[in-house]
N, C-alpha and C positions, 0 to 999 in steps of 0.2 A: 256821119255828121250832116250829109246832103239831109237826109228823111228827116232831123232835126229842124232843119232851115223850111224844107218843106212844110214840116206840120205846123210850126208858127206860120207860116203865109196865109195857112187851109183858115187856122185860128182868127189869122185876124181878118182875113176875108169875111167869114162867118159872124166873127163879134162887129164888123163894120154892117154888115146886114142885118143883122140886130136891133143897131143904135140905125139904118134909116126907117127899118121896117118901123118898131116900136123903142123908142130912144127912153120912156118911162119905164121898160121891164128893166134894160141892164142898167139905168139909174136908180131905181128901187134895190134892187140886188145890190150895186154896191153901199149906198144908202145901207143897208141890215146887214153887213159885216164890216163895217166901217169901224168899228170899234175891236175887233178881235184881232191877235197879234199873229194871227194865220195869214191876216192878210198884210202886214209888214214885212213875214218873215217870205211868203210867196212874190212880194215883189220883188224883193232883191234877188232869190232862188229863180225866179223866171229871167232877170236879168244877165245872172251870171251865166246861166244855160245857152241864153241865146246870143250873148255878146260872143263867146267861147266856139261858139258851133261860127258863129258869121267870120271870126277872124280865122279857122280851121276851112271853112270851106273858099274864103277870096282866094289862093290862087287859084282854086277852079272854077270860079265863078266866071261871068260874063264881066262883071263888073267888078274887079277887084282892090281897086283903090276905093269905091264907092263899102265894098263890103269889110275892108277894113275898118275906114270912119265912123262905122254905123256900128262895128262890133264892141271898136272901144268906145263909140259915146253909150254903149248899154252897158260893158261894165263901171265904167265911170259913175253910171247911176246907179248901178250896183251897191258901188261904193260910197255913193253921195246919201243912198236910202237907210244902207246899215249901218251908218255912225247917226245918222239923225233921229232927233228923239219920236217917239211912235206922234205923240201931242202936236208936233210938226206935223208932219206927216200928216195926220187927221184931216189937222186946220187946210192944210196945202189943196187936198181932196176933198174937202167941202167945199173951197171957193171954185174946185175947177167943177164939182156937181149943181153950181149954182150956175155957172155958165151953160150948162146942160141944156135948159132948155132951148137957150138959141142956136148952138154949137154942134148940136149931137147929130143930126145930118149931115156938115161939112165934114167933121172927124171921121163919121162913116165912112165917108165916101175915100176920103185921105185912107183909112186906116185898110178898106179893099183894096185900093191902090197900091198899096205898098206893099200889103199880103201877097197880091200880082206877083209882082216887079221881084219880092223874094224867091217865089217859087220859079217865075220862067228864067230868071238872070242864073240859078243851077241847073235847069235840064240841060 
């Protein structure tokens, strides 16, 4: 479960490098599968995977109350994703790609940061 925790961290280090480097490629990208049910049924599948592995790995984390909170608020979204209708969902993700262009630097930078903080809080 650690290599789990890990590879989300690598992930979102990466996709936060991404969105500083060029913030229009992975907003284009999601933009052109915004409509497909791959991508409703992957967010709650990436959810449940990584709430699952973060409540499995806090006792050996550095930070374990930190890694409990953060396990259940992902499956909680989990579950907040796959009862909501996909048209929700859409609409919810258009208005945060609309934010995009002023945003998508700061998120970067958060979403390295926290890829960080996953990866070193299990070595």
């Amino acid at each position: 479960m650690i290599y789990i925790v890990q590879f989300f961290g690598l992930v979102m280090i990466l996709l936060g490098l991404a969105l500083l480097i060029r913030p229009d490629g992975v907003i284009n990208t999601v933009n052109a599968n915004l409509e497909t049910a791959g991508l409703h049924w992957s967010a709650v599948i990436v959810r449940l995977v990584l709430g699952g592995a973060l409540i499995a790995v806090a006792p050996r984390s550095a930070f374990t109350v930190t890694f409990y909170v953060l396990g259940a608020l992902s499956l909680a979204a989990a579950q907040a994703i796959l009862v909501m209708a996909r048209e929700r969902m859409i609409s919810i993700l258009k208005w945060g790609l609309n934010l995009g262009a002023k945003f998508a630097r700061p998120v970067g930078l958060l979403a390295r940061l926290l890829g960080g903080f996953l990866i070193c809080a299990v070595i």
